[in-house]
N, C-alpha and C positions, 0 to 999 in steps of 0.2 A: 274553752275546751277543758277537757277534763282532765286532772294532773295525773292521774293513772287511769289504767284501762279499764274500762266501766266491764264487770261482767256479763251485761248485755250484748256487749260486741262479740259474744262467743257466739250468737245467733246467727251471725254471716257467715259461719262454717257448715251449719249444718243444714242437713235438705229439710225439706218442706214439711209441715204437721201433715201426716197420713192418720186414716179411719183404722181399725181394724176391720179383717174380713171373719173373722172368729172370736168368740169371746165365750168366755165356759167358767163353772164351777167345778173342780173337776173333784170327784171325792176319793182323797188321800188314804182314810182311814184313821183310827186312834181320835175319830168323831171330827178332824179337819175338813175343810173344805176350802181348797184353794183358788183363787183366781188366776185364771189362762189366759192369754189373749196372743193372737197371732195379726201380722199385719206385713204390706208389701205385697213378695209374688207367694206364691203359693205352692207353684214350684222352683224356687227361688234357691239359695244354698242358704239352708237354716243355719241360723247364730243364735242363742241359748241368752238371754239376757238375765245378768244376775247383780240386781241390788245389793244397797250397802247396809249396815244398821251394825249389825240382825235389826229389824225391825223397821228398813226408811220403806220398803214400799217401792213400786215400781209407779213410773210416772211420763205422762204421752211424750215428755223430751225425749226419755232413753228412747224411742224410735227413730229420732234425726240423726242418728250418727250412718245410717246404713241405706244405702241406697237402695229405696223399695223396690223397682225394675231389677234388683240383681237378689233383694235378699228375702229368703220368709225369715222374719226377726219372730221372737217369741221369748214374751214376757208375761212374769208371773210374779205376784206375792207371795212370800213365804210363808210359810204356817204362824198366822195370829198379828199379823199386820197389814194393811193396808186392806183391799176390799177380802183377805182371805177371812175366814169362820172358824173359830170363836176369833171375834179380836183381843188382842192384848193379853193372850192365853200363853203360859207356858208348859203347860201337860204336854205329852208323845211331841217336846216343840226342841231335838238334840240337833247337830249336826247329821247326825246320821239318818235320824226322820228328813232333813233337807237332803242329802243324796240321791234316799231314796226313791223323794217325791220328785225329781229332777229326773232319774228313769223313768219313773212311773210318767211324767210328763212326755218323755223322747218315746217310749212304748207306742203311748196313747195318741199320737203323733204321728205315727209312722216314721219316724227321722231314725236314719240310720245311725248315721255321723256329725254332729254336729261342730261348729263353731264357737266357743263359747266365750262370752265376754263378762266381765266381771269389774267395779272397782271396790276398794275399798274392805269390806268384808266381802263383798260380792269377789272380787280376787282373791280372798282365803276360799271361799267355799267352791272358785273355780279351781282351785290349786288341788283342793281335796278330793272332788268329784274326778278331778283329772290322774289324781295316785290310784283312786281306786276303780275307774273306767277309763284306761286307758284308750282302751280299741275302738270309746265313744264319742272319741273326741279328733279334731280335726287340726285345730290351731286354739290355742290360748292369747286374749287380748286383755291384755292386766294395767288397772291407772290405780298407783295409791298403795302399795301394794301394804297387807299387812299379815303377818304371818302367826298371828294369833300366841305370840309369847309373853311370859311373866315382864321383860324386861321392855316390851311395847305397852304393857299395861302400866306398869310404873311410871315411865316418859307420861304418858298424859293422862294417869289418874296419882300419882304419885310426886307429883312437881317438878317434874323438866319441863317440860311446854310451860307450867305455870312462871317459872325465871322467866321468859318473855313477855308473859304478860300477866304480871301480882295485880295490878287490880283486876282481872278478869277472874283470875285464879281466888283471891279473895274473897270474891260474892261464891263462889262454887264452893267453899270450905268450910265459909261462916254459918253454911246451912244445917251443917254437922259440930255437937259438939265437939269440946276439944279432947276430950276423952277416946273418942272415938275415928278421931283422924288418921289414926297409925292404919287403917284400912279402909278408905272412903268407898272401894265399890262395895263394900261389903255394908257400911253404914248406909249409904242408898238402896242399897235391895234391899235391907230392913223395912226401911221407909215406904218404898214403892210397891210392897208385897202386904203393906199392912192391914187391906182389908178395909179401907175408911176411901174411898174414893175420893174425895176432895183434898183430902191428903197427898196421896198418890200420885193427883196431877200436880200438886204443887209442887211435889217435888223433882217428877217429871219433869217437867218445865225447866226446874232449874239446871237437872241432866242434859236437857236438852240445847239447852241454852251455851252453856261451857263449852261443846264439841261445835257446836255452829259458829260460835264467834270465831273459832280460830282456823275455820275451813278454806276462806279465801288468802293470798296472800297479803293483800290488802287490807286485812279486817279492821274494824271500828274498834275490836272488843265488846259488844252489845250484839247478843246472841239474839235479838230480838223473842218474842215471845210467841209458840209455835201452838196454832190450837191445839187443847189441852188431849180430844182425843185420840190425837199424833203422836203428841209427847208421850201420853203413856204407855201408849203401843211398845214405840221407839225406845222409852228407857227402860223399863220393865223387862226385851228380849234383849236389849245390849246388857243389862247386869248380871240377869240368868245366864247368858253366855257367856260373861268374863267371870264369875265366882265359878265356874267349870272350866275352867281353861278352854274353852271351846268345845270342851268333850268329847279332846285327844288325850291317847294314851299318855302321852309323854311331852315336855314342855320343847319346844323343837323339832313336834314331830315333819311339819312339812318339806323343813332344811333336811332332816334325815332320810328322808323318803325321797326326794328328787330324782332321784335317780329312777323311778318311774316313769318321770318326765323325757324318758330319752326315745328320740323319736319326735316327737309331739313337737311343731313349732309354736313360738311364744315369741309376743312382742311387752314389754313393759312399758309404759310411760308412766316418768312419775315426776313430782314437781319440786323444784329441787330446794324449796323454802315449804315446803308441806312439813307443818308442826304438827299435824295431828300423825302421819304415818311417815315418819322421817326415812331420808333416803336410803340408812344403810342395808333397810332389811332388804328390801328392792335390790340392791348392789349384790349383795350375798345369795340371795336367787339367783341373780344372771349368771354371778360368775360360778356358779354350781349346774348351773344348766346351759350346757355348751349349742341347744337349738335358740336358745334366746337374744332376742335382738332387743337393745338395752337404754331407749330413749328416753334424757336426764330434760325436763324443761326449762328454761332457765325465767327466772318472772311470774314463777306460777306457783301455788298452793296447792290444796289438795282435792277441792271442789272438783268434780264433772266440770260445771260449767266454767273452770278457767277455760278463758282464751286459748293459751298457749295449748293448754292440753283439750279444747275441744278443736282445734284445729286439727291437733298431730294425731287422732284419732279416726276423724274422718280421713283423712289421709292414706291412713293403718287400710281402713276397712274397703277403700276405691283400692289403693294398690290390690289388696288378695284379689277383690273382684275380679280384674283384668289377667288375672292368672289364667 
């Protein structure tokens, strides 16, 4: 038997690999072109599915959380990752290009109101799309939560998470002189913008590697090695979008704004050994937003596919159902 819980056993939570009934390019504009896909019913209670990164890309899992007979799910890559055009592009690719193109999705759609679910950065751009389209939104489902501040950036690109784990932290550091350590995301988008493609991915890779290792609660430390046109995707939009603060006005702005959030119900799950998005920000949400229902996992990281949290999310999503 196995001494902890294999992440595979997150598989007996969720329903069944479903096809899509729609799959589209949908053209955004600012020369994008994003990838659409719908799947489930059709008249179903659409839910809004929003990946993590910036840059992971949407993936036929995120379908199993949502029982297709009750839901049209609809997923998409965001601008310049996964099947969306250009890849690995950060031209017209802000926050506010991703709102946008999230209306421009629900338009094109015909969806009045939707659902929307999010982890990870997919929970900050649910949190945003939700201050600034209130009346489009129906319930918020948030795992991971990360609220896109200086002091989140610090924790795991500044050495908190690394005091857990210095050798992991170590290979992530040593890639950077030591001159240039007092600001590593800023030494990696150096790197990863350079123009030398083989470069890029190398050092991709290594970006990529540091936030993967310490996703599960479980982890090895060995981020294993992600193909290289992933990685660049993935570290290339995660550094443009952390040397921007996420390209909000003010550092804090989601906690300041909440108050949007009123009305709107919202469930959190988040895992209460998650070193990549630690708990507090999550805590500080809930208790700023008195429609939020505030579920702490115990056993579980920050991964989708924990157990603990792919259970309590299928769960999330049967309960609203039966509403």
């Amino acid at each position: 038997m196995d001494k902890f819980p294999s992440q595979k056993r997150a598989v007996q939570f969720l329903y069944p690999p479903v096809e899509p009934f729609d799959q589209r390019m949908l053209d955004v504009g600012d020369g994008h072109r994003v990838y659409v896909e719908q799947c489930g019913a059709p008249d179903g209670v659409p839910v809004i599915v929003l990946h993590g990164g910036p840059g992971g890309g949407c993936s036929p899992a995120m379908r199993r959380y949502f029982d297709p007979e009750t839901y049209r799910i609809v997923l998409f890559d965001q601008r310049g990752c996964g099947r969306s055009k250009p890849h690995a592009s950060v031209e017209s690719n802000t926050t506010w290009h991703l709102v946008r193109d999230i209306e421009l999705i629900r338009t094109t759609l015909g969806i009045e109101r939707a659902i929307v679910f999010g982890g990870s950065w997919g929970a900050t751009l649910a949190l945003i799309y939700a201050i600034t389209h209130p009346e489009r939104v129906r319930q918020l489902v948030l795992r991971g939560v990360f609220t896109m501040t200086q002091a989140e950036l610090d924790w795991f690109y500044g050495g908190g998470a690394g005091q857990f784990w210095p050798e992991t932290w170590a290979r992530f550091v040593q890639m950077i002189p030591e001159e240039e350590r007092d600001d590593l995301i800023a030494a990696y988008h150096r790197r990863l913008f350079s123009g030398d493609l083989r470069s890029e991915t190398h050092f991709a890779r290594a970006w990529s590697a540091w936030e993967n290792a310490l996703a599960s609660v479980y982890p090895s430390g060995a981020g294993g090695d992600a193909p290289g046109e992933y990685a660049r995707a993935f570290a290339r939009l995660e550094s443009h979008y952390f040397i921007n603060n996420g390209f909000l006005d003010e550092d804090g702005w989601i906690l300041k704004n909440v108050s949007r959030l009123h009305g709107i119900p919202g469930v959190i799950v988040q895992g209460r050994y998650d070193m990549i998005c630690p708990p507090q920000r999550a805590w500080d949400l809930a208790q700023a937003w008195p429609d939020c229902d505030f579920r702490m996992i115990r056993n579980a990281g920050h991964a989708l596919s924990e157990p603990g949290i792919s259970a309590e999310l299928v769960r999330i999503m049967d309960r609203i159902a039966r509403r």
